[in-house]
C-alpha positions in Angstrom: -220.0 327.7 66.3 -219.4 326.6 62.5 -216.6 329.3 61.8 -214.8 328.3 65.5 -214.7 324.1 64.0 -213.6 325.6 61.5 -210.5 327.4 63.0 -210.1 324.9 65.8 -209.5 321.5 63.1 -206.4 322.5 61.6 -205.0 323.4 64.9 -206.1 319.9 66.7 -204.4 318.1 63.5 -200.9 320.6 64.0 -200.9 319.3 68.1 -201.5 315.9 67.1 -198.7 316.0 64.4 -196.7 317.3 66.8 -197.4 314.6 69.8 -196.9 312.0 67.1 -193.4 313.8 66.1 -192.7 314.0 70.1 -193.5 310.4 70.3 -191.0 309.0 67.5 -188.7 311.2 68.6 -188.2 309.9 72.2 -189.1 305.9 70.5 -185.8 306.8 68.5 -184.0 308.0 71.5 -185.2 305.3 74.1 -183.9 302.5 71.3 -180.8 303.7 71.3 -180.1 304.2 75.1 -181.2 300.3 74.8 -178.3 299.0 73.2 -175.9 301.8 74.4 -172.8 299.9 75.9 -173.7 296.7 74.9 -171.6 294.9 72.9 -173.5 294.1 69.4 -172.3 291.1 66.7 -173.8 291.9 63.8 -173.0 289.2 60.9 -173.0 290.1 57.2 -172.6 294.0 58.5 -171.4 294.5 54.8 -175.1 293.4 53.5 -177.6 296.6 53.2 -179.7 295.6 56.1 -176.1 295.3 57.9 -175.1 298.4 57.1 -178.1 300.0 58.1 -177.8 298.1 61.8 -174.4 299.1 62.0 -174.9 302.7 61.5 -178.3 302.5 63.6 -176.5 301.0 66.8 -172.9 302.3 66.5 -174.9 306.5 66.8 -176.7 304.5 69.5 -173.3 303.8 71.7 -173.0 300.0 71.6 -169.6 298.6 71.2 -170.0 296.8 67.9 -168.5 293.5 66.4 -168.8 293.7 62.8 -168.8 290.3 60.6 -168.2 290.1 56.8 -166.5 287.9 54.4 -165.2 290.4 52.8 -162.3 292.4 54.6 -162.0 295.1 51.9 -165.7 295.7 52.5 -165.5 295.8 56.0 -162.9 298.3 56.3 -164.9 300.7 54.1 -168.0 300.6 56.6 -165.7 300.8 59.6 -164.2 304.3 57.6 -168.2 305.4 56.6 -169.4 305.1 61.0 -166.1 306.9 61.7 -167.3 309.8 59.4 -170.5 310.1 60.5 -170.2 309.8 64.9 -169.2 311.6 67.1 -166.4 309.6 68.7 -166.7 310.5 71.9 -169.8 309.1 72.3 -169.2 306.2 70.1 -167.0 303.2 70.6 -164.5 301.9 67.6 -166.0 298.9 65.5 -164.3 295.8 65.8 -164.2 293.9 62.7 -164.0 290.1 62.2 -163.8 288.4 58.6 -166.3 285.7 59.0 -167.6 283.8 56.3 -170.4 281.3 57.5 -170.5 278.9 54.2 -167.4 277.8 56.0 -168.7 276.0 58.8 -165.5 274.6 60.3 -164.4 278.0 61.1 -167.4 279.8 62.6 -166.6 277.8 66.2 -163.0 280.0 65.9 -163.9 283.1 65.2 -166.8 282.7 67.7 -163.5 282.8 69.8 -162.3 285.9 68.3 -165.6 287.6 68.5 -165.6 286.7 72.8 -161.6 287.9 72.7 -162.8 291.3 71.1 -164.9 292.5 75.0 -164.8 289.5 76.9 -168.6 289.0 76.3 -171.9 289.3 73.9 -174.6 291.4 75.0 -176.8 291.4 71.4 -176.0 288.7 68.7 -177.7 289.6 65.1 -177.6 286.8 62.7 -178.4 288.6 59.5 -176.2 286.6 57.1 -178.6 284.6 54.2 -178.4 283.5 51.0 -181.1 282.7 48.5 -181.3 281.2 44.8 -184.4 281.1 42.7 -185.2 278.2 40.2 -187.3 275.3 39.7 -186.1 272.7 42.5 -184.8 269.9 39.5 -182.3 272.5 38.0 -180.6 273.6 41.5 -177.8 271.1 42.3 -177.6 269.5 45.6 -174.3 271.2 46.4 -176.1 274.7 45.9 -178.7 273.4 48.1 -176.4 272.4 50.7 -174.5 276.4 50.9 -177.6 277.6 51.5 -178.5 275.9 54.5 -174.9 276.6 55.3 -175.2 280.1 55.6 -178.8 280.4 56.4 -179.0 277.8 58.6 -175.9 275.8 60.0 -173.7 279.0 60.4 -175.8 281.3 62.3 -176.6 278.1 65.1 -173.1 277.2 65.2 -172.1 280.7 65.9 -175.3 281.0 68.1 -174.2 277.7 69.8 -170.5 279.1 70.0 -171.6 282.2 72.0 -174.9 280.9 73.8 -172.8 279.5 76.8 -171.5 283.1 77.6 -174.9 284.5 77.5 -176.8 281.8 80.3 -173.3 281.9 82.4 -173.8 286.1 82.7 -177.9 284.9 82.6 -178.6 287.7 80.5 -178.5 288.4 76.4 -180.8 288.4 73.3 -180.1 286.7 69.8 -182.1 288.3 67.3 -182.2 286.2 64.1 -183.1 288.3 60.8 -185.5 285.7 58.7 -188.2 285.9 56.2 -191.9 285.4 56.0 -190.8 282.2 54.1 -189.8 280.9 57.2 -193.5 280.5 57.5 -194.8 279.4 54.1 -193.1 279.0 50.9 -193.5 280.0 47.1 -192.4 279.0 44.0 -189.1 278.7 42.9 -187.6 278.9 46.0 -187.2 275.6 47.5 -183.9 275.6 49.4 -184.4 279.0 50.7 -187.8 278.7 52.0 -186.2 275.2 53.2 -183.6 277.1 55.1 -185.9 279.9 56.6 -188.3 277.3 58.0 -185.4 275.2 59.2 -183.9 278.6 61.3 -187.5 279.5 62.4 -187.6 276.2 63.7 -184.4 276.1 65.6 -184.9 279.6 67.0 -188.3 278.8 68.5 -187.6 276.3 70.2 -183.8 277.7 71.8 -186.3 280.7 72.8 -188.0 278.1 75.5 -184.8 276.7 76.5 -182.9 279.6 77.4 -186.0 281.7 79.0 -185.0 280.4 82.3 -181.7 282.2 82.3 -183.2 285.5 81.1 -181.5 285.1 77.2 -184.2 286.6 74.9 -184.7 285.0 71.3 -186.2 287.3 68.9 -187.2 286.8 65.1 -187.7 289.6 62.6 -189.3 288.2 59.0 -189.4 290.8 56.5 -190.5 289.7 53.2 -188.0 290.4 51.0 -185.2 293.3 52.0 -185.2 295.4 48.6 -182.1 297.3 47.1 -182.0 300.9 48.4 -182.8 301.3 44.3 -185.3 299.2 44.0 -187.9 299.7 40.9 -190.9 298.8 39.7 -190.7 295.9 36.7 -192.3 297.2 33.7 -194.8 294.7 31.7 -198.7 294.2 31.2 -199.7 293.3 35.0 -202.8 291.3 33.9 -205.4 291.6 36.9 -204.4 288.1 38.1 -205.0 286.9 42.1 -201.1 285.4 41.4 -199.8 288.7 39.9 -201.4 290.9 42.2 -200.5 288.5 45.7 -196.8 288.4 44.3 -196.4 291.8 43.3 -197.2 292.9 46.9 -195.5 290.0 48.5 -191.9 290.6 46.5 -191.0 294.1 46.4 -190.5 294.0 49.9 -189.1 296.9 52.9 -186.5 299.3 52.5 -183.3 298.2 55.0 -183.8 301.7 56.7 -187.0 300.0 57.8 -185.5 296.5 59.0 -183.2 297.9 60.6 -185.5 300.3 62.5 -187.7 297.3 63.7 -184.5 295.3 64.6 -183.9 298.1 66.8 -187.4 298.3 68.6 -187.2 294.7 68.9 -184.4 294.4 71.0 -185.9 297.5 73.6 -189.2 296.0 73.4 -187.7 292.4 74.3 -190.7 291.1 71.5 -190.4 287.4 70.5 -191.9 287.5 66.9 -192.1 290.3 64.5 -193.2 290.3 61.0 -192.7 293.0 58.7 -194.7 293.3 55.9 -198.0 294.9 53.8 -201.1 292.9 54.7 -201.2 290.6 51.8 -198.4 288.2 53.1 -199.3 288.3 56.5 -202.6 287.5 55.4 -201.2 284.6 53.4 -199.3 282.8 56.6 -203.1 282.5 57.9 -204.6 281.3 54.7 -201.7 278.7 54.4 -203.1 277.4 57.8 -206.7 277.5 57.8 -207.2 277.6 53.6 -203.8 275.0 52.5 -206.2 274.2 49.5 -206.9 277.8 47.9 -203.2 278.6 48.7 -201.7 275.7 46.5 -204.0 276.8 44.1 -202.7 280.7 43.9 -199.0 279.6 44.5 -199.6 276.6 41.4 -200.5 279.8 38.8 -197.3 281.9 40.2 -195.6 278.4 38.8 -197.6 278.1 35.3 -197.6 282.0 34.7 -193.4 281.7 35.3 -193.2 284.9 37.0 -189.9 287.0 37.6 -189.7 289.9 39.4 -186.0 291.4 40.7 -185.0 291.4 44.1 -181.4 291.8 46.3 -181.0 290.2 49.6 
């Protein structure tokens, strides 16, 4: 009986690798047939995460509106999905310069985006912009682009396009956040500022438009790393600040964001936060401990902390 438990344990761990492989494998192939023929905005496509999206859902079929500020930039993605599809099963990118620190001229390219298929099926407002520095030494203008582009362009464009969503009374609008959107740290005034300003304004459009079937949907990474991302070297003193920022910085890879945008918009989920246990434990211990959070996020402030990051 020993020697056949024996024999029999490596094969029950082979079948259950393999139902887990079988598993992912249709998960990857049902996202896709989710978004296949739909026609996807996707602003700041030329960011890493953007990329990522656009390379995830133009292989996936939908009919893709690309958005950048930078037309050079957007030309070379449109050449890199070309490369890599198969285009008879993909459609040709559109791409729109859009730059939303320029908020008197998102309401015409919101235009430009409609003129492109007629409609929006899947709007992705992934476009941010962050600073970090004590709050006295960032100037109010600075303050003021980042709510630009983190928070006035993506609802004016949202606004823009909204109307052709409830008339066709279907549609989802996924806005790409941050945890910070829920709580903020150090250093980072205006962008935490912005995130829980656009957390704010997406929550509550998600009970207005329920009624005509448009879906509102936010994704809150922590912090969207480079694909190069590395480890900072120093002594890493066995702090409760070092070793709660350290987990909380480094962040996910965009292969990863991008993956959960994906299952977001087949699973139709409201909220998703992506991140290791010690920031989602955080948004909890902001709510029901405010006085030992202060406390941890006050040493991140007196220990002066820096660690890279690229989003």
């Amino acid at each position: 009986m020993g020697i056949m438990a024996v024999l029999m344990l490596p094969l029950l761990l082979l079948a259950i690798s393999g139902i887990l492989f079988i598993y992912q494998e249709v998960s990857r192939l049902w996202s896709k047939s989710a978004v296949q023929n739909k026609v996807v905005v996707i602003t700041d496509a030329i960011s890493g995460l953007g990329k990522e999206c656009s390379r995830l859902f133009h292989t996936g079929g939908a009919r893709l509106v690309l958005c950048g500020k930078n037309w050079e930039k957007l030309e070379v993605l449109y050449d890199a999905l070309l490369s890599v599809a198969d285009p008879s099963k993909t459609f040709t990118p559109k791409l729109v310069l859009l730059d939303l620190s320029d908020i008197s001229c998102v309401q015409d390219v919101a235009k430009e985006i409609l003129d492109c298929y007629g409609c929006v099926d899947i709007l992705i407002n992934n476009a941010s912009m962050k600073v970090k520095g004590p709050a006295q030494n960032i100037s109010l203008e600075l303050d003021k682009k980042i709510m630009d582009v983190n928070y006035f362009g993506p609802i004016t464009l949202t606004k823009a396009l909204l109307p052709n969503m409830i008339s066709r009374r279907t549609g989802q609008i996924v806005l790409v956040n941050n945890i910070q959107g829920k709580f903020g740290i150090p250093l980072r005034t205006a962008y935490a500022a912005s995130k829980h300003a656009a957390q704010g304004f997406f929550d509550c459009l998600r009970a207005e438009v329920e009624e005509f079937e448009v879906i509102v949907s936010t994704v809150s990474p922590t912090f969207i790393r480079s694909y190069h991302m590395y480890t900072e070297t120093g002594n890493w003193e066995a702090s409760i600040w070092k070793f709660f920022f350290r987990k909380f910085a480094y962040g996910v890879h965009p292969v990863e964001v991008a993956e959960e945008v994906m299952k977001t918009i087949r699973r139709k989920k409201q909220e998703v936060f992506i991140a290791n246990p010690i920031p989602k434990a955080a948004i909890y211990i902001r709510t029901f401990f405010p006085e030992f959070f202060f406390a941890v996020v006050a040493c991140g402030v007196k220990e002066k902390l820096s660690v890279p990051e690229d989003r």
